[in-house]
C-alpha positions as CSV (number, residue, x, y, z in Angstrom):
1,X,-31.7,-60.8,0.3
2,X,-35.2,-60.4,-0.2
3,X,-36.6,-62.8,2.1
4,X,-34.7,-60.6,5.3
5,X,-37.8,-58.1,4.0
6,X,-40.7,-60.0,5.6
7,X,-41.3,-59.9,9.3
8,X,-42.2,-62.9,10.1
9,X,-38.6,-64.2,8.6
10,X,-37.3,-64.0,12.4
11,X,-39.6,-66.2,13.8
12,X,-38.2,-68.7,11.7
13,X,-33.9,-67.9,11.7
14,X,-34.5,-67.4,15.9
15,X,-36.6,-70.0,16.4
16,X,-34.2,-72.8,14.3
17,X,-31.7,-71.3,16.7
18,X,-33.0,-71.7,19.9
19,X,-34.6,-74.9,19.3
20,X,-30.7,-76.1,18.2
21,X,-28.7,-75.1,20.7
22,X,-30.9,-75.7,23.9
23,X,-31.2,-79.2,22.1
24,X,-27.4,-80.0,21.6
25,X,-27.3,-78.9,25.7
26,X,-30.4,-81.4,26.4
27,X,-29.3,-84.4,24.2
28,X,-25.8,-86.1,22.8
29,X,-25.8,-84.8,19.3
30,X,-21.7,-84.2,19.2
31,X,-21.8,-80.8,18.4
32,X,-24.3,-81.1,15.5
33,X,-27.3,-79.0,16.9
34,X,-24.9,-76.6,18.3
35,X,-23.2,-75.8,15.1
36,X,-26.6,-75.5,13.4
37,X,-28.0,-73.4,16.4
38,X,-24.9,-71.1,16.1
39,X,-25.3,-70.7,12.2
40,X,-29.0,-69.4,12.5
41,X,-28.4,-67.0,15.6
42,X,-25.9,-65.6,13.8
43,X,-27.2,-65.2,10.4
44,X,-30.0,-63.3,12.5
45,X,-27.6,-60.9,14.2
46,X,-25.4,-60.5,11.2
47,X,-28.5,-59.3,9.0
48,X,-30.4,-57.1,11.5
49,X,-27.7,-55.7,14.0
50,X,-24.9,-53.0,12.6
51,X,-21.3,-54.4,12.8
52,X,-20.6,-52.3,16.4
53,X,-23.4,-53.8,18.4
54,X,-23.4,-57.3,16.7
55,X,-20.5,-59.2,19.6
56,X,-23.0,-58.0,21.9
57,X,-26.2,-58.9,20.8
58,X,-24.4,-62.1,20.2
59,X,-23.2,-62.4,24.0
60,X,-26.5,-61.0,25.4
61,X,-28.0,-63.9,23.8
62,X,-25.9,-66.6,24.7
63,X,-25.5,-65.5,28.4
64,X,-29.4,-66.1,28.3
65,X,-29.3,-69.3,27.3
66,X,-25.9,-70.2,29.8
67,X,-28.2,-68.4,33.1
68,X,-31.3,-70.9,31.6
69,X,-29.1,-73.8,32.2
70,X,-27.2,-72.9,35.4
71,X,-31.1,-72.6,36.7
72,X,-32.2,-75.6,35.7
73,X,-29.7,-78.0,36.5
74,X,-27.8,-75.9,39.7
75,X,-30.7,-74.3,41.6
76,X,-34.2,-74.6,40.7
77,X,-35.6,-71.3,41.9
78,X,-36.2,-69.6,38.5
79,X,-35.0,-66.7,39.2
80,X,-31.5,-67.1,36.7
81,X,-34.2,-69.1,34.2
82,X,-36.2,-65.9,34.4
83,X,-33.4,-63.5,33.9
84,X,-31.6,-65.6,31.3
85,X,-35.4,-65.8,29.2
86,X,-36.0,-62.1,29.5
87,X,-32.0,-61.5,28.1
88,X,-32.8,-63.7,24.9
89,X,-35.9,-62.1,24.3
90,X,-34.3,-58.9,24.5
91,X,-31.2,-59.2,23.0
92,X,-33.6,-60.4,19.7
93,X,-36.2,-57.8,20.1
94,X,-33.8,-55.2,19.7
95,X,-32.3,-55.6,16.4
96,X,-35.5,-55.7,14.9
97,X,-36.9,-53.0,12.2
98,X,-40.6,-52.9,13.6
99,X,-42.5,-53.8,16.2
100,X,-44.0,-56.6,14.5
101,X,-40.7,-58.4,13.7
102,X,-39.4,-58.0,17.4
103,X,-42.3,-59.9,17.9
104,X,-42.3,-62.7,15.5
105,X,-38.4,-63.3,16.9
106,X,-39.2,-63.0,20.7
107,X,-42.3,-66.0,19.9
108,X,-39.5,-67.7,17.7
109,X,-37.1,-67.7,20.7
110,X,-40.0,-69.1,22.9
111,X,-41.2,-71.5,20.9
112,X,-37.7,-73.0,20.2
113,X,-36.9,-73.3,22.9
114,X,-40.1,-75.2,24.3
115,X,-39.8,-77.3,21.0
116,X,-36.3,-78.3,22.2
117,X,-37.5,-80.5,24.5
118,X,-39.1,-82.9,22.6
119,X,-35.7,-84.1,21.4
120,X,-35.7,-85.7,24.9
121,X,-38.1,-88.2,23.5
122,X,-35.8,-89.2,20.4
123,X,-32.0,-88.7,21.5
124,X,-29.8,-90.2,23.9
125,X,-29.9,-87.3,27.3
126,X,-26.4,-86.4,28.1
127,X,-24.7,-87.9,30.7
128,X,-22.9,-84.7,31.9
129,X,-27.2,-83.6,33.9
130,X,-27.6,-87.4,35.4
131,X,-24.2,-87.2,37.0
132,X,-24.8,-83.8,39.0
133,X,-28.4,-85.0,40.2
134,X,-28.3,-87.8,42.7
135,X,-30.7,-90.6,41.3
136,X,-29.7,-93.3,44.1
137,X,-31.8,-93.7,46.8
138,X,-30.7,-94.5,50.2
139,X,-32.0,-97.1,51.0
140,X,-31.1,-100.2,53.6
141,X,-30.7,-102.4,50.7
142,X,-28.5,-100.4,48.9
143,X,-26.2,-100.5,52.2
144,X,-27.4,-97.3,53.9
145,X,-28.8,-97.1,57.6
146,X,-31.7,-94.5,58.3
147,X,-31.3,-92.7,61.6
148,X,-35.2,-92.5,61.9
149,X,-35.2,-96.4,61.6
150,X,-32.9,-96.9,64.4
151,X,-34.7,-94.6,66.4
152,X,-38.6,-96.0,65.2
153,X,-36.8,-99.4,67.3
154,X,-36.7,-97.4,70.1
155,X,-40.4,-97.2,70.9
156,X,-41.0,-99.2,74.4
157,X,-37.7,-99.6,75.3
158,X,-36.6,-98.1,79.0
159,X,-33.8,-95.9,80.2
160,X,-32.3,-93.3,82.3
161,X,-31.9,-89.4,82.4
162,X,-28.6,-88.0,82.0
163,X,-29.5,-84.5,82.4
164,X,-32.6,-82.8,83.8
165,X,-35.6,-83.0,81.8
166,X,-37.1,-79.5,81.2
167,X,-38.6,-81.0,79.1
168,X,-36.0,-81.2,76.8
169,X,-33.0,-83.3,78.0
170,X,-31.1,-86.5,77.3
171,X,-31.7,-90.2,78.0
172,X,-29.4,-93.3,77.9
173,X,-30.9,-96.1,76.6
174,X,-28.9,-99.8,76.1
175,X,-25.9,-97.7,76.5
176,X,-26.4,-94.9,74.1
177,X,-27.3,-91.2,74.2
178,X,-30.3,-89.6,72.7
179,X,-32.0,-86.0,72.8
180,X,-35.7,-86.5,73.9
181,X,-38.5,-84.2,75.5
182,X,-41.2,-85.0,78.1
183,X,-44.9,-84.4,77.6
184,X,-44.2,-80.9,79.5
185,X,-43.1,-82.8,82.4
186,X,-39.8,-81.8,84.0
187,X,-38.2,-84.9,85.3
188,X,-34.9,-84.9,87.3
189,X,-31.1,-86.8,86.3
190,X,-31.3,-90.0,87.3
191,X,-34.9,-91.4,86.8
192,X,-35.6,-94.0,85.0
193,X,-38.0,-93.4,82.2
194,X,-39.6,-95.3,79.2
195,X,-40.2,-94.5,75.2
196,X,-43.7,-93.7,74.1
197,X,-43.6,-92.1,71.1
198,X,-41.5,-91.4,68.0
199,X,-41.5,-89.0,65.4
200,X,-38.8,-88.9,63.0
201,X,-35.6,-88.1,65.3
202,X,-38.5,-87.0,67.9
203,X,-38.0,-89.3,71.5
204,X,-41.3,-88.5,73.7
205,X,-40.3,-90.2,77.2
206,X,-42.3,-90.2,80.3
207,X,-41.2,-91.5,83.7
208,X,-41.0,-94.9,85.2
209,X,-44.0,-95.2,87.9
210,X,-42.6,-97.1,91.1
């Protein structure tokens, strides 16, 4: 067909696509935007690839998009996003006939994709993300007990050494063992000492005075 001629075609075929299919991952659309996503990629790689390199243009393409996805939702470091971008780009770049339409695909491929998240605005999310991110928060009125709280109570209260204090040792205090440190002080097993500070799961003791 003619309109295969122009360059700037492929911004528009890989740009449909992208936008579709990283939509139909984003948002509940039943397999709408991936059918439509999958029909443009492929009209793209079935006019501008030959028949022998076409199932791999095809798979280069979607392993992008899979390693974009794995990245956002798994582990959050970029470096599969980054990959999984620069497979896309490639995998469209290639097929082209001239610089300039390698171009006009990679920014379709780019652009779709950044457009795809606008249908986070209109469509229902998919349940499938909020379930493997933990959106509860622990918090006492939800029935969870926060170890810094319990120790925070601790400030004041007196006890004994257990072990030697050098500085780092443990204390009893109303029958229960804690990890604590001295203020460089080494104190010896045995000696009764009192709270002064807490930090987190931090204990600061000093000793008793006579």
């Amino acid at each position: 067909m003619q309109i295969f001629t122009y360059d700037w075609i492929g911004l528009f075929i890989t740009g449909f696509a992208t936008l579709f299919l990283i939509g139909e991952v984003l948002v509940n659309m039943r397999g709408f935007f991936g059918l439509l996503g999958i029909g443009f990629i492929t009209v793209y790689f079935s006019v501008y690839v030959e028949a022998d390199s076409l199932m791999l243009m095809l798979l280069m393409y979607f392993i992008g998009i899979v390693l974009i996805i794995i990245d956002g939702k798994l582990l959050n470091d970029g470096t599969l996003a980054t990959i999984g971008l620069a497979t896309m780009l490639v995998s469209v770049a290639l097929p082209s006939a001239s610089f300039v339409a390698g171009t006009y695909a990679v920014l379709g491929v780019i652009l779709g994709g950044a457009s795809s998240l606008l249908f986070l605005k209109v469509f229902k999310h998919r349940e499938m993300w909020t379930k493997m991110t933990l959106k509860d928060q622990l918090t006492t009125e939800a029935g969870y007990t926060s170890m810094n709280m319990e120790h925070n109570k601790l400030i004041h209260e007196k006890g004994v050494t257990v072990t030697d204090m050098r500085p780092v040792g443990t204390i009893r205090v109303n029958g229960k063992n804690y990890s604590a440190i001295t203020n460089g002080h080494w104190i010896p097993i045995n000696t009764s000492i009192r709270i002064i500070q807490v930090d987190g799961t931090r204990i600061l003791v000093e000793p008793l005075k006579e």
